[in-house]
C-alpha positions as CSV (number, residue, x, y, z in Angstrom):
1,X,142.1,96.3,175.5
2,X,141.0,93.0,174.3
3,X,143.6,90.2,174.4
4,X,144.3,87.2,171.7
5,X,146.4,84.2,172.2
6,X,149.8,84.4,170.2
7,X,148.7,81.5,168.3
8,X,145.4,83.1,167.4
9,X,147.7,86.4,166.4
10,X,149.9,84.4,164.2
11,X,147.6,82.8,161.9
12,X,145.1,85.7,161.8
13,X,147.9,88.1,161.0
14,X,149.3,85.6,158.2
15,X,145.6,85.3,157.2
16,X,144.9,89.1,156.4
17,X,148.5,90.4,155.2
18,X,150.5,87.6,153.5
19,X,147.4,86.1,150.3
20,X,148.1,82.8,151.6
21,X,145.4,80.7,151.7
22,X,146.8,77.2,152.4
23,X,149.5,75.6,155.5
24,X,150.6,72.6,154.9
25,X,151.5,70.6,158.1
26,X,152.0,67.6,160.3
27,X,150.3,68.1,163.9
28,X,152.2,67.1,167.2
29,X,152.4,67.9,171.0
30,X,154.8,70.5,170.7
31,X,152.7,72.7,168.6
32,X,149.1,72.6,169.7
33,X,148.5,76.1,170.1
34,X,149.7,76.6,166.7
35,X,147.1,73.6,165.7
36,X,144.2,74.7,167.0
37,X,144.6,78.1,166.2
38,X,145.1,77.1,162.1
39,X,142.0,75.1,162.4
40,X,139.6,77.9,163.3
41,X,141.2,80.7,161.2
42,X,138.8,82.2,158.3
43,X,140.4,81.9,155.3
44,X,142.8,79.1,155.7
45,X,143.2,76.0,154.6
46,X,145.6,73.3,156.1
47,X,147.2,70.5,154.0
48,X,148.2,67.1,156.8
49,X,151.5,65.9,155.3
50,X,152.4,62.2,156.5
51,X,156.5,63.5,156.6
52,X,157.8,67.2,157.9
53,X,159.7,67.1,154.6
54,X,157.2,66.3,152.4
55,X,155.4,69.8,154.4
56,X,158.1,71.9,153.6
57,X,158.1,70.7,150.1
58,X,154.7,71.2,149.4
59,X,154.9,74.9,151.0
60,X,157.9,75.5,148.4
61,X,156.1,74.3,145.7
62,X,153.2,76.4,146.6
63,X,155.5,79.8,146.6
64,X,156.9,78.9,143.7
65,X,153.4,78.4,141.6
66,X,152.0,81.4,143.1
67,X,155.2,83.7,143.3
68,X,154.4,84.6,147.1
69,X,154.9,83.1,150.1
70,X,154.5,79.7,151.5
71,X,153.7,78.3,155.0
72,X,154.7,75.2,156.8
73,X,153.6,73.8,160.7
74,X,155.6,71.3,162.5
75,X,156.2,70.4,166.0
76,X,159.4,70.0,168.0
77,X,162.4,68.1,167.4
78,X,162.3,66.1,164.6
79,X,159.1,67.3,163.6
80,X,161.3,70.6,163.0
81,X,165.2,69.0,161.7
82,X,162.9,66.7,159.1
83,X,161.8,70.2,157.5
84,X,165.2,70.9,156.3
85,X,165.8,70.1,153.5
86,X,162.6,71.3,151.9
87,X,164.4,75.0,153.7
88,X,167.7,74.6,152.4
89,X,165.8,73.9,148.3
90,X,164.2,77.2,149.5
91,X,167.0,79.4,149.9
92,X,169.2,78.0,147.2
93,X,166.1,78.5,144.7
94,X,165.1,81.8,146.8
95,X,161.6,80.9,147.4
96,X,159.8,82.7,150.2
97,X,158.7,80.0,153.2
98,X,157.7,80.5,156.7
99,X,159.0,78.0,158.8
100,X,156.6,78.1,162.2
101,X,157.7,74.8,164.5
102,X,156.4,74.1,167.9
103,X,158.7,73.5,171.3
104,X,158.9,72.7,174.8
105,X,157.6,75.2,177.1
106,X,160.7,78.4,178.0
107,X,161.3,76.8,181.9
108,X,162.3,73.7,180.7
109,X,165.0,74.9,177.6
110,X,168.1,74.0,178.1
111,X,169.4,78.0,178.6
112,X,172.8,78.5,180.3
113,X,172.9,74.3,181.4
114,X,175.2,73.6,178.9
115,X,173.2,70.1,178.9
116,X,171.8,68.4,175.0
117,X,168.4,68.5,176.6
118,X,165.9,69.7,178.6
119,X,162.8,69.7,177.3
120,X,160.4,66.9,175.4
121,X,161.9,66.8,171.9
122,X,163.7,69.5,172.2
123,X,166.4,70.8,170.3
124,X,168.2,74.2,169.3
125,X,166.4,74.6,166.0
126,X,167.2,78.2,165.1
127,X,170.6,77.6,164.8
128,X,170.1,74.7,163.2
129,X,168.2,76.2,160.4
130,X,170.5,79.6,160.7
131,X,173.1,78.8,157.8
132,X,169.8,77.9,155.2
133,X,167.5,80.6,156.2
134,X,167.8,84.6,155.9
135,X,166.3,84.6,159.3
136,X,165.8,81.9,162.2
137,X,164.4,82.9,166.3
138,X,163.2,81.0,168.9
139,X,161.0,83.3,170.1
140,X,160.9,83.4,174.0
141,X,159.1,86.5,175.3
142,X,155.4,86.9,174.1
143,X,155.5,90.4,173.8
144,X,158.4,90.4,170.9
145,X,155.9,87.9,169.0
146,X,154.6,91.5,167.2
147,X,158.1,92.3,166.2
148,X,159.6,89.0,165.3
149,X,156.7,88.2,163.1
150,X,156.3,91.3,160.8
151,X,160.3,90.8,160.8
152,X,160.3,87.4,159.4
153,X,157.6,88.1,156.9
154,X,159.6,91.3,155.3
155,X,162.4,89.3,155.3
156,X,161.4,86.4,153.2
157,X,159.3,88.9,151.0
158,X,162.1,91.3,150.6
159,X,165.8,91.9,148.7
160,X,166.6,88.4,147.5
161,X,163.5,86.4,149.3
162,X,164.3,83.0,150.5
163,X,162.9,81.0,153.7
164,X,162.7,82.5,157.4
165,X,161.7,80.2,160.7
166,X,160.2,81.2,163.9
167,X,160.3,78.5,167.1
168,X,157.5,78.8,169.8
169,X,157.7,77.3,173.3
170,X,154.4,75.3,173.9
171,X,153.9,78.7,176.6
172,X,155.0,81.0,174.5
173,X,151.8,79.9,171.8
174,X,149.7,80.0,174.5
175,X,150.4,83.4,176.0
176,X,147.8,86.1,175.2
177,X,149.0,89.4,174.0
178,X,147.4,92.9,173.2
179,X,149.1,93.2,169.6
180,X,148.4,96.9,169.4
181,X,150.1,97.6,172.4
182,X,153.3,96.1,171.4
183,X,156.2,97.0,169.5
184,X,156.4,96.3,165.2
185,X,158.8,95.8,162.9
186,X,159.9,98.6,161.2
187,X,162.4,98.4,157.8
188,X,165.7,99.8,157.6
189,X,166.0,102.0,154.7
190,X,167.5,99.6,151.8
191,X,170.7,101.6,149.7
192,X,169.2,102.4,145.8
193,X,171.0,101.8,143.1
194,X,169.9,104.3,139.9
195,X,168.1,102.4,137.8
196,X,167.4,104.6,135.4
197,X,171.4,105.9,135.0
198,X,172.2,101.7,134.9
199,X,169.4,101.2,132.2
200,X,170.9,104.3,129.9
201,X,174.5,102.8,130.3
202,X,173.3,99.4,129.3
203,X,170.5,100.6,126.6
204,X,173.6,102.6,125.0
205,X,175.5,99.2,124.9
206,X,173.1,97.2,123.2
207,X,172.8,99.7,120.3
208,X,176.4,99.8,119.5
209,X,176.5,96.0,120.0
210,X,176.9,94.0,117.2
211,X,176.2,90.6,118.4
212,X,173.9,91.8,121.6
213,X,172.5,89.1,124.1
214,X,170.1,89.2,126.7
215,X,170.1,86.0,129.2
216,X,167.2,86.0,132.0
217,X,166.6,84.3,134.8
218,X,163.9,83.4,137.6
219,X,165.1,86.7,139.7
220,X,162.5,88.5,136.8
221,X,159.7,86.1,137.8
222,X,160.9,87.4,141.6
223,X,160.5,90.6,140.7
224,X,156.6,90.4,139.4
225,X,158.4,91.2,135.7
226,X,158.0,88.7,133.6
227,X,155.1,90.4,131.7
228,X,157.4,93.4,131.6
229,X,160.5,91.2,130.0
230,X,158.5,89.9,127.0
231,X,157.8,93.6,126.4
232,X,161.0,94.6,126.1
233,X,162.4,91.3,124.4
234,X,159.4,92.4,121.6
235,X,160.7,95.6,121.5
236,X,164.5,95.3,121.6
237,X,164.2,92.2,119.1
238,X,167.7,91.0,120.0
239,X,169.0,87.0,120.9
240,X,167.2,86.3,124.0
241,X,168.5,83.0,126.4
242,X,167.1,81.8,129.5
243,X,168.2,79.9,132.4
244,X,166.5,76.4,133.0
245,X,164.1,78.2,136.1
246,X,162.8,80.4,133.6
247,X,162.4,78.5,130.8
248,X,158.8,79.2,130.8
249,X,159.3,83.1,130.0
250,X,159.4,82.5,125.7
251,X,157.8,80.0,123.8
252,X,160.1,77.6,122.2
253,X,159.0,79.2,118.7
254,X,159.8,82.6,119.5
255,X,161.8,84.3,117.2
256,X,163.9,86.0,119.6
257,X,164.7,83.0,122.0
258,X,167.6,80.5,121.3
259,X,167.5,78.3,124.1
260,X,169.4,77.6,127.5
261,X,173.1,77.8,127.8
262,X,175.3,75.9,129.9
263,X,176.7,72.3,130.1
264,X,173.5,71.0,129.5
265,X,172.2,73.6,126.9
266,X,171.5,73.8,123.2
267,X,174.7,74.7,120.9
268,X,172.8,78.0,119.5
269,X,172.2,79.1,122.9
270,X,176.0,78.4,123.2
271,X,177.1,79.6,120.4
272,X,175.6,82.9,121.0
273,X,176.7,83.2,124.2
274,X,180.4,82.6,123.5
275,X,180.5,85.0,120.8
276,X,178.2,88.2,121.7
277,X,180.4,91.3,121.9
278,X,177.6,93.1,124.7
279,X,175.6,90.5,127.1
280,X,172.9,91.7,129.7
281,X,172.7,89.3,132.4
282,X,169.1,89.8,133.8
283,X,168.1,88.0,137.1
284,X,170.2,85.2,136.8
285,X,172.6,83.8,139.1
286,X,175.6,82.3,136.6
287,X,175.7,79.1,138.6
288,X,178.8,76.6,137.6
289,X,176.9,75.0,135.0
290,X,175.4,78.0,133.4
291,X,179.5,79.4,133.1
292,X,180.7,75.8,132.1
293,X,182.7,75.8,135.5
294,X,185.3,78.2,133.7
295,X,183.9,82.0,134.7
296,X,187.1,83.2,133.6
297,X,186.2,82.0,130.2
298,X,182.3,83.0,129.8
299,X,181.3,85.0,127.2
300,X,184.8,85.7,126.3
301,X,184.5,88.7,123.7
302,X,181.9,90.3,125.8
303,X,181.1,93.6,127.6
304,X,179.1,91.6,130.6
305,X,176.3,94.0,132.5
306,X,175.2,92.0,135.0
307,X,171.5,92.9,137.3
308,X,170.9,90.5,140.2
309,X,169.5,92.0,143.5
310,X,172.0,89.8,145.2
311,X,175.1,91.3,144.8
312,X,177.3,88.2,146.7
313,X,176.2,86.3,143.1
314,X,177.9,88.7,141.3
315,X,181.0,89.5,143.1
316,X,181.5,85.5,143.5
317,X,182.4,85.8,139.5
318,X,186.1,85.9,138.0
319,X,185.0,87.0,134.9
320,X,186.5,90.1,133.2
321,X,185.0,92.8,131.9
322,X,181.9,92.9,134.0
323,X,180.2,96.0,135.7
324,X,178.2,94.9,138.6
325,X,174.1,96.5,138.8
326,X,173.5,94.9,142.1
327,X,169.2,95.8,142.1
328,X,165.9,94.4,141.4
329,X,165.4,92.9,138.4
330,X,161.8,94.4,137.7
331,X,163.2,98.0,138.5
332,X,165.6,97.9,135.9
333,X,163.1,96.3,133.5
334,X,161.2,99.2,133.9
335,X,163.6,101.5,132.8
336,X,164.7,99.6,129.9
337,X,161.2,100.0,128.4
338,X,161.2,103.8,128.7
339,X,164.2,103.4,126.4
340,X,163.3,101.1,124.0
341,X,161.7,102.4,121.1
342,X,162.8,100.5,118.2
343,X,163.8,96.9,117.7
344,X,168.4,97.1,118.0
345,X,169.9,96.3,114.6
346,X,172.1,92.9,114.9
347,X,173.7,92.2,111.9
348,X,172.4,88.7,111.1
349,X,173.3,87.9,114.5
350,X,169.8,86.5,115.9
351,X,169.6,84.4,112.8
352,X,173.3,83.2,112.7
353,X,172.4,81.8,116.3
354,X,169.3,80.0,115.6
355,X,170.8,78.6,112.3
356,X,170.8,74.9,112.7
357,X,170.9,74.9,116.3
358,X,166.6,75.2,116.5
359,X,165.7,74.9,120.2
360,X,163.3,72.3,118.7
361,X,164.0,71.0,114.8
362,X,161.1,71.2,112.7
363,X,161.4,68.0,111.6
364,X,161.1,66.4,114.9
365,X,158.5,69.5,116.5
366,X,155.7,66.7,116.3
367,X,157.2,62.9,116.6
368,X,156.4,61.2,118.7
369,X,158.2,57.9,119.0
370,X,156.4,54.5,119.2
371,X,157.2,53.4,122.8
372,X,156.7,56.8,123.9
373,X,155.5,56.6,127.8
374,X,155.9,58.9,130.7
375,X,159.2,57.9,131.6
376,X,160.3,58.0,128.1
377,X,163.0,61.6,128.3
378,X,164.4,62.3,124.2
379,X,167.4,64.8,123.8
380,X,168.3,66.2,119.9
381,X,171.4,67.7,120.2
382,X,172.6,67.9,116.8
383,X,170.3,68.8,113.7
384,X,170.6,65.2,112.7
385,X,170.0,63.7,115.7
386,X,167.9,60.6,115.8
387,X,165.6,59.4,119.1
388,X,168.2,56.4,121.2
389,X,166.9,53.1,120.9
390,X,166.8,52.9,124.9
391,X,164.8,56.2,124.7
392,X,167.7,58.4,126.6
393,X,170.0,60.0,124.7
């Protein structure tokens, strides 16, 4: 049986399954397997960083452009703790990262010595990173390398995705394996939630709704469902708001979209949030500023139905009359479009909301003020608004 080095494995494995195409990096000692091994894989690219941060950021970026996951190489030490907080954006924002840091060889970790350090640079980086990533290993024994990889890349793929990290000992990198020989990774069976029962409870909601609301979030871009939401915001034809990470979903002009709620929102987008009698809550996390710090008080005169595939984020709410669909956003999606087959009537609700409270006023859709520069940030907030002298309103 031929043999490959774990380093080889890695790459070549990340390579053929993952669609990534780019690692962005900063090279040291304690990961020269890993190194040499990205260098001389077909089909990747590497990106040399000059900071681990600046890595980590770039590889979040990158998920979050193409939906999928991102990759980041560092070495030991503080080639790993700099990468932080590039992890801990990625797991608030739930992007999907791969964390792969170098470090010193297994005989000289510090174990059972109950010493700070043994080896060059090292330091206990997997339960550094544990609280901000959904899965973190120092991988010790070459023969789990099989396992622990196809584990980490389900995990920041699957349920609410979000960053994972694996450290390998300089010898651990080196070690050559017979992958088919060893042991994978296989899924436990996730608990379903009937998605089609959930989209007939809601669907029957929105009809008898007079002021119905639909307010979406990135969880739908998650989901691979974005194309499947503007489908069913065309055919439902009700008030549509979404949170500032997926602001991108509706063009500003869109007769169905009002704007962003929250502390920082547009007063329609408010206005129709604090008064719709049924509100469907689709991939989006109510975050303190999107409830106005006062969940209690959000949405006051609504029936809330609330889909996020996290169901912590729902359960962390004290807000009343709210039934819980704890599933993927995307699933649900696609059982709301087998029931919608006629645009909901609102009662001169959508255009009670968008009355003077235009995401963008016509009047101002194409000024552009004199000093106007890249720095330059304008906020209407009020239909008469005028631009600030000092630019920043």
């Amino acid at each position: 049986m031929n043999k490959i080095k774990v380093s080889d494995y890695i790459f070549q494995k990340i390579s053929a399954e993952t669609g990534v195409d780019t690692v962005f990096m900063l090279p040291g000692g304690g990961c020269m397997h890993l190194v040499d091994s990205l260098g001389k894989t077909p089909g990747l690219d590497y990106v040399c960083c000059l900071h681990e941060q600046a890595a980590a950021i770039a590889a979040e970026a990158y998920a979050q452009n193409r939906n999928s996951l991102g990759v980041t190489l560092v070495t030991a030490g503080p080639g790993s703790t700099n990468a932080i907080t590039g992890v801990a954006g990625a797991w608030i924002d739930s992007t999907p990262l791969l964390i792969l840091s170098g470090q010193a060889k297994t005989t000289e970790l510090m174990h059972e010595h109950r010493v700070r350090q043994m080896g060059i640079q090292e330091v206990n980086i997997a339960a550094i990173a544990a609280p901000v990533t959904k899965y973190a290993k120092c991988i010790t024994d070459p023969s789990t390398v099989r396992y622990e990889l196809e584990k980490a890349l389900y995990l920041a793929m699957h349920g609410r995705r979000g960053p994972v990290w694996l450290d390998l000992p300089l010898d651990v990198q080196g070690a050559f394996i017979s992958p088919e020989e060893l042991p994978g990774f296989t899924p436990e069976e996730e608990d379903t939630v009937d998605a089609a029962n959930a989209a007939r409870t809601v669907m029957e909601a929105l009809k008898n709704a007079k002021r119905p609301l639909i307010y979406a979030g990135n969880g739908i871009r998650a989901a691979n469902a974005v194309e499947d939401f503007r489908k069913l915001v065309e055919k439902l034809q009700i008030p549509t708001a979404l949170s500032w990470k997926a602001a991108d979903f509706l063009p500003d002009d869109h007769p169905c979209y009002i704007g962003r709620p929250g502390i920082v929102g547009q007063r329609g987008a408010n206005f129709a949030q604090q008064t719709c009698d049924v509100l469907l809550i689709l991939g989006t996390r109510l975050d303190l500023c999107q409830t106005g710090f006062n969940a209690p008080h959000f949405a006051p005169a609504a029936k809330k139905f609330m889909v996020d595939i996290d169901k912590c984020e729902i359960d962390k709410l004290n807000t009343p009359d709210l039934t819980a669909l704890p599933m993927d956003a995307g699933v649900f999606i696609s059982e709301m479009l087998k029931l919608a087959s006629a645009p909901l009537p609102c009662e001169g609700f959508l255009p009670a909301a968008k009355s003077g409270c235009s995401v963008i006023l016509p009047s101002l859709r194409n000024f552009v003020p004199k000093s106007a520069s890249k720095s330059t940030f304008i906020i209407w907030w009020t239909p008469s608004a005028k631009p600030c002298s000092r630019g920043i309103c």
